[in-house]
N, C-alpha and C positions, 0 to 999 in steps of 0.2 A: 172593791178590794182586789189587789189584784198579788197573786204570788209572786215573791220577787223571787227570778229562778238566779241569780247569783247567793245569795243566803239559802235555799232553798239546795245547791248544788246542781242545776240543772246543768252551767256555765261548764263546770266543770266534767261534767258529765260527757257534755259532746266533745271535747277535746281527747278523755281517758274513757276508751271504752267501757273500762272497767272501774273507774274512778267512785270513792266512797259515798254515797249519796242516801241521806235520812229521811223518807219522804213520810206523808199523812196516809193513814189507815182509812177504809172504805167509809167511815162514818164521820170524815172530812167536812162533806156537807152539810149535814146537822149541826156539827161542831160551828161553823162561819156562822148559819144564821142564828144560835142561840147565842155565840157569844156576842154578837154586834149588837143585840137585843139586850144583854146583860149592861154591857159597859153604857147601854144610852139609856139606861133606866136609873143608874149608878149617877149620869150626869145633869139628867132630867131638873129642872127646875120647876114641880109640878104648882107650886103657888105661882109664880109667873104664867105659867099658860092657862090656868084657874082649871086643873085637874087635882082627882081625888087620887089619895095614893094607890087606890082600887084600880086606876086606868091600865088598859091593858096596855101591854108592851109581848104580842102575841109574835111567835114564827108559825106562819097561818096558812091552809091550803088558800089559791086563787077560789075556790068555794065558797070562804067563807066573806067574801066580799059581793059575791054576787047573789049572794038569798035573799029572798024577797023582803025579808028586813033588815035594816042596818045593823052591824053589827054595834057593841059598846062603844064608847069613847077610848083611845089610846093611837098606839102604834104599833102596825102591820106588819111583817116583814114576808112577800111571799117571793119564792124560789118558781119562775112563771117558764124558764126554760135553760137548758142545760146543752153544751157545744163540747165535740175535743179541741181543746185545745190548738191552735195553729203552730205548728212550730215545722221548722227546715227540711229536716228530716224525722224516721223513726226514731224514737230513744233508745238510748245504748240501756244493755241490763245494768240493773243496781245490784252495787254489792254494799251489804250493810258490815255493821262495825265488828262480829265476828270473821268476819272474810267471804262468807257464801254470800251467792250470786243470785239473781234473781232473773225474774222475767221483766221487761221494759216497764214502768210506772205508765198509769194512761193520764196523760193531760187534759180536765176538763178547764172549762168555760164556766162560770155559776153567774146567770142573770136574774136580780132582784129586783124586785117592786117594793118600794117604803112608802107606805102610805099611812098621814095620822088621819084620823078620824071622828069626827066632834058634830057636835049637836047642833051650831050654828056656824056660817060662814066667818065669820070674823073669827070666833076661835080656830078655828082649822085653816086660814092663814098663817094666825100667832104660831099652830102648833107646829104647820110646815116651814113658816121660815126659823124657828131653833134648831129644828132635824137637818135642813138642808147646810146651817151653819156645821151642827154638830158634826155632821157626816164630813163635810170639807174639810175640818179641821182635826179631824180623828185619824190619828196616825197608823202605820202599818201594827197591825197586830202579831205580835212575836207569838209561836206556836206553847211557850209555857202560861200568857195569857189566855190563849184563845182552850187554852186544858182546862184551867179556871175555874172558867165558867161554863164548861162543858156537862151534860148535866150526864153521871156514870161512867163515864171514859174516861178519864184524868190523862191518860198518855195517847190520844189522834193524832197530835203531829208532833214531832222533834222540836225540843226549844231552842233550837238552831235555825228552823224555818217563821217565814213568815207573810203576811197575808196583807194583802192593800187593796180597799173599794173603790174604786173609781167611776164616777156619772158617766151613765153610757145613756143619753135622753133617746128615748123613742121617735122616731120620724112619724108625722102628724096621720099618716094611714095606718102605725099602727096604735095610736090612741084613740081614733075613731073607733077601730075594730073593738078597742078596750070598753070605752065608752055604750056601744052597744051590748055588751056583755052583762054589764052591771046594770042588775034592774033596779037597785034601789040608790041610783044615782053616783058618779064618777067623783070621788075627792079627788083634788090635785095631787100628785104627789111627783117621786123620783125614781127611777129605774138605773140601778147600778151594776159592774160587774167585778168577777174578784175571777183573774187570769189566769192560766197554767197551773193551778190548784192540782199535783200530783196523787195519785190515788195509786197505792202499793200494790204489787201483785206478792202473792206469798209463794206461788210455785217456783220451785228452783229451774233455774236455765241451764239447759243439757250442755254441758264441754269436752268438747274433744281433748286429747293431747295436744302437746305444745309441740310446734311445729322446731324440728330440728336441724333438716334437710330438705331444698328444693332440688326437683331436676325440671331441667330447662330442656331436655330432650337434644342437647347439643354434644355432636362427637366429631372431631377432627377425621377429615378424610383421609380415606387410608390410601397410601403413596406407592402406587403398583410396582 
């Protein structure tokens, strides 16, 4: 998933320093993997992949994949590493919709692991190639979605903003590394990321006055 920073106001943001901009509250995070979790449970075909409606549909530490037993049958979703954001420059402060200003928003990175996980090979094909459809086809998540199914936070992000996953696949050294990790055997799965996911700051940004007058230090020579 990746934030779209035009809806999001990033776009805007770097052009008006001060320019109005509605970003996601610290518990952003949580909010992307439960709701992604929510809506693919909501789409789930569980007679088709021959699951009980008991399957899990977990946002899970990378822990609970690597315990010496496997865990139930469902689908995983672990949060394995986290980045700022890349972007041009620093972020201008945000000013919300009462007019106070704030300090820069931090732009993260959110890298996920979706992995299903089933009792035999052929099922955990069935159950990865629905996911890897569902996920291709599942659209960017508007921020009054992704509130939803947020479980006690109703209001994480603006429902003006919004969120897009996108396959970010692992280069084959870091699945190896994966693979040795997990003792009770590697399922296939998919590694995705959701981009420039802004996280609020609440502290207000110190401002001077407003500039009225420059001197340039420039004085005509005086004519002896």
């Amino acid at each position: 998933m990746r934030a779209n920073a035009p809806i999001a106001g990033v776009a805007s943001s770097l052009a008006d320093p001060f320019a109005l901009t509605v970003m996601a509250r610290y518990e952003a995070i949580r909010a992307v993997g439960e709701s992604v979790l929510s809506v693919m449970r909501d789409a789930c075909p569980f007679a088709e992949l021959q699951l009980g409606t008991d399957a899990k549909f977990e946002f899970a530490f990378f822990n609970t994949l690597v315990a010496e037993s496997p865990p139930p049958e469902g689908f995983y979703f672990c949060l394995w590493r986290v980045g700022i954001g890349g972007t041009p420059r620093r972020l201008p402060p945000r000013r919300d919709r009462t007019g106070q200003v704030f300090k820069p928003s931090l732009p993260l990175d959110l890298y996920f692991l979706l992995l299903p996980v089933a009792s035999s090979a052929d099922k955990q094909a069935l159950m990865l190639g629905w996911a890897l459809r569902f996920m291709n086809e599942l659209p960017a998540l508007s921020g009054e979605t992704i509130n939803r199914y947020t479980k006690g936070e109703p209001t994480v992000f603006d429902a003006t903003e919004s969120v897009e996953l996108i396959a970010d696949p692992l280069a084959t050294a870091d699945y190896l590394a994966l693979w040795d990790r997990v003792k009770t055997g590697f399922q296939a799965g998919m590694t995705y990321v959701a981009r420039m996911v802004l996280i609020d700051s609440e502290q207000p940004e110190a401002q001077g006055r407003l500039v009225t007058e420059r001197d340039f230090g420039l004085r005509k020579a005086s004519v002896p």
